[in-house]
C-alpha positions in Angstrom: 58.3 26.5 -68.8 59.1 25.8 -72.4 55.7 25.5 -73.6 55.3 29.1 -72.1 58.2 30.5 -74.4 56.1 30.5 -77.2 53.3 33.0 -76.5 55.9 35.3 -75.1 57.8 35.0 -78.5 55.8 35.7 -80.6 54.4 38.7 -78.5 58.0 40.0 -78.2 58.0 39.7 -81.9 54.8 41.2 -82.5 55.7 44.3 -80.4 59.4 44.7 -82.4 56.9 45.0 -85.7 54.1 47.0 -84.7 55.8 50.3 -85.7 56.9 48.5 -88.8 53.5 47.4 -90.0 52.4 51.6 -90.2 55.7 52.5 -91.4 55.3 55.6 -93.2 56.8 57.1 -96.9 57.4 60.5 -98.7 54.1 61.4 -100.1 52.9 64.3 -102.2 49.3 65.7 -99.8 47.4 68.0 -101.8 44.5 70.0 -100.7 41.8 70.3 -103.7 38.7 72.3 -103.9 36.5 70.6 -106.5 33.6 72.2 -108.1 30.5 70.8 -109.8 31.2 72.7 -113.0 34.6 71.5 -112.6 36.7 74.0 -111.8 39.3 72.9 -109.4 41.5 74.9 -107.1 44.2 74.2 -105.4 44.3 75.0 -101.5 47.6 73.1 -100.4 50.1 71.1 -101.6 53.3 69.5 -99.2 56.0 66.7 -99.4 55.8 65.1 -96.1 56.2 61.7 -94.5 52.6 59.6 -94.4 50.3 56.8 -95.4 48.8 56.7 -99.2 45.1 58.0 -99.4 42.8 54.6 -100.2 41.2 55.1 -103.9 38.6 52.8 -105.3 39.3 50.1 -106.9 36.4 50.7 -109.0 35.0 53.7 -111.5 34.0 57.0 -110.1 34.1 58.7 -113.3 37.3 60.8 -111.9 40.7 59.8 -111.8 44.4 61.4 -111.2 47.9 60.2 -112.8 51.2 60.8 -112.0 53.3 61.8 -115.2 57.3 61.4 -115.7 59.5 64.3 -117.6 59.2 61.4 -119.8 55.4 61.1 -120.3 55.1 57.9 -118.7 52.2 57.5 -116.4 54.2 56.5 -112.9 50.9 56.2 -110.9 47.3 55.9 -111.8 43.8 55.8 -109.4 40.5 56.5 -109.3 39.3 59.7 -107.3 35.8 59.2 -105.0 34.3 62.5 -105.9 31.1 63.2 -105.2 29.0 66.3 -104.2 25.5 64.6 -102.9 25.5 63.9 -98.9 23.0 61.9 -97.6 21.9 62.5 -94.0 20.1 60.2 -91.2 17.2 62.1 -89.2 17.0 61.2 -85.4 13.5 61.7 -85.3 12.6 59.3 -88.6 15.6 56.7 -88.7 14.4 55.4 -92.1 14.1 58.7 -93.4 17.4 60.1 -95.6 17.1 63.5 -96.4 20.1 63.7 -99.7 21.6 67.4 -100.3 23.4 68.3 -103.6 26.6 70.5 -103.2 28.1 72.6 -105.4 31.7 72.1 -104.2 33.5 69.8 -102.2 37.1 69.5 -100.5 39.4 66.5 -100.7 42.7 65.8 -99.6 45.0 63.3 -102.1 48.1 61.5 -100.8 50.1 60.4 -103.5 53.3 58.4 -103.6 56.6 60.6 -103.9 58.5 59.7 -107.7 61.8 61.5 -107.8 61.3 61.5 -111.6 57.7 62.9 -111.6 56.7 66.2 -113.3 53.4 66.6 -113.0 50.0 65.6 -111.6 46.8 65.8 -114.0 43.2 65.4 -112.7 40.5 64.0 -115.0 36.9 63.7 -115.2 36.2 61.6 -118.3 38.2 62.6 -120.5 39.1 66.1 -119.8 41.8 66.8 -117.8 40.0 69.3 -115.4 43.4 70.1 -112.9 47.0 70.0 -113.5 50.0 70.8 -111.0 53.8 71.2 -112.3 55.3 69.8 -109.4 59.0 71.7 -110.0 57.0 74.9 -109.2 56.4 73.7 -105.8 59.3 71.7 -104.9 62.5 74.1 -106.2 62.9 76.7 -104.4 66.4 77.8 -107.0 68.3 78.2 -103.7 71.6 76.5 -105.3 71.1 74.2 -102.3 69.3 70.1 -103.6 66.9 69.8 -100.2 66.3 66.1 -101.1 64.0 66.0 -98.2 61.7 68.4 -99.5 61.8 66.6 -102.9 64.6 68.5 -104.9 66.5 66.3 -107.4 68.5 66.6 -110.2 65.7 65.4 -112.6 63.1 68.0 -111.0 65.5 70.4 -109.7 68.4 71.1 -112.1 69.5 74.1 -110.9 69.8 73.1 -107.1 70.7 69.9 -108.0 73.6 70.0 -110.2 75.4 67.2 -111.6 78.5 66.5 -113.3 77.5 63.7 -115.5 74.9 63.4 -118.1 73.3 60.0 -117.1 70.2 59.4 -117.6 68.5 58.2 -114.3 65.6 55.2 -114.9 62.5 56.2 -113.7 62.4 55.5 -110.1 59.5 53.1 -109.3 57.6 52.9 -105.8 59.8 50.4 -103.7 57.9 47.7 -101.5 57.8 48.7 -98.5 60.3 47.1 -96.1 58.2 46.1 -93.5 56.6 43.4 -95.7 59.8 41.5 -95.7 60.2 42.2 -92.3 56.6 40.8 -91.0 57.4 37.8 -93.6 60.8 37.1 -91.9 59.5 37.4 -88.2 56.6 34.5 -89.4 59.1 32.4 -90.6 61.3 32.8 -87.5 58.5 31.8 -85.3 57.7 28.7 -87.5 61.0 27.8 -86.9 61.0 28.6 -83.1 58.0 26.8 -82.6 59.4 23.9 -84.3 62.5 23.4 -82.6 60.4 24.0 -79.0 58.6 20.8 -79.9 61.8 18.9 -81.5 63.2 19.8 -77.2 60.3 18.8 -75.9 59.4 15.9 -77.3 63.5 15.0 -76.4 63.1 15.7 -73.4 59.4 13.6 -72.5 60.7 10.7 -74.1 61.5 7.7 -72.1 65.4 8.1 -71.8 
C-alpha cells in the first residue's frame, strides 16, 4: 500500500500546481499595424491579465523598449517582423511560392511597470512608433483604478498622494509559481524519502 502512496502524491501534487505553472500577470497587449515603409499605426492597446508574447532571442533588425519617467530602459526585446510569407503548394510539395507584403499586423504583450511612461519601437536605429502610456491608462476621473494601470507615478491626478517619496522603479517580480513548483519537488523528495526510511523499517527482520 505504501509503495502506491507515491504515484498518487506526486499526482495530487501535480494537479494542486497545474493552474500555477500558467499563472497569468498584468500585461500591456497592443495591436500594431506595421508597414514596409515603416509607418506604424496603432489599432489597440489594453491592460489586461495574460502570458508575455515570446520574442527572439536573436536580431530581427526590430526591437521595442519599455522606458521609465526616469529614462531608464525597464524592458528590452527583439520584435519578429517580417512581411514575406512563404506558402506550400498541395499539388508540388517541394515547390514554395514566397509573397512580399506591404503591411503586416502583430500583437505585443509586454510586462506591466507601474513606473513606465512610454513604449518606443525601433528599426535600426530609428525609432519608427512611440506610445505615451498615461494617455491611455488615466482616464482624470479623480478615482486611481489600479487595475487598469492608474498610479501615482503615471496617474497623478487620480492618484493623489500626500507625500513626496520617490518610488524605486518597480521591477518585474518572479513569478510565484516558480517557488511554488520548487517547494512541491522538494516536498516529494522528502516524501519519497521517508516512504523508504518506513519501509525498509518495517521489512526488516524485527
Amino acid at each position: 500500500m505504501k509503495k502506491h502512496l507515491f504515484p498518487i502524491f506526486v499526482t495530487a501534487m501535480l494537479i494542486v500546481i497545474a493552474p500555477l505553472a500558467t499563472a497569468q500577470e498584468k500585461i500591456y497587449s497592443i495591436w500594431l499595424r506595421v508597414f514596409r515603409n515603416d509607418t506604424v499605426i496603432l489599432e489597440g492597446f489594453s491592460i489586461e491579465e495574460g502570458l508575455q508574447t515570446h520574442f527572439p532571442t536573436t536580431q530581427t533588425g526590430y526591437y521595442l523598449e519599455v522606458v521609465s519617467y526616469e529614462n531608464e530602459v525597464l524592458f528590452r526585446a527583439n520584435v519578429g517582423i517580417s512581411f514575406s510569407i512563404h506558402i506550400l503548394t498541395t499539388e508540388i510539395p517541394s515547390n514554395i511560392t514566397e509573397f512580399e507584403l506591404d503591411e503586416i499586423l502583430i500583437n505585443l504583450r509586454l510586462p506591466f511597470f507601474e513606473n513606465a511612461k512610454e513604449i518606443n519601437l525601433y528599426h535600426g536605429n530609428k525609432k519608427i512608433f512611440s506610445i505615451q502610456l498615461s494617455n491611455y491608462i488615466c482616464n482624470n476621473n479623480g478615482l486611481c483604478e489600479k487595475e487598469k494601470g492608474e498610479t501615482p507615478i503615471n496617474c497623478p491626478n487620480d492618484c493623489l498622494t500626500t507625500t513626496t517619496t520617490t518610488l524605486p522603479p518597480a521591477k518585474p517580480t518572479l513569478p510565484f509559481h516558480y517557488f511554488a513548483i520548487i517547494f512541491v519537488f522538494i516536498a516529494a523528495i522528502l516524501f519519497f524519502l521517508l516512504t523508504r526510511i518506513k519501509v525498509q523499517r518495517s521489512e526488516s527482520p524485527s
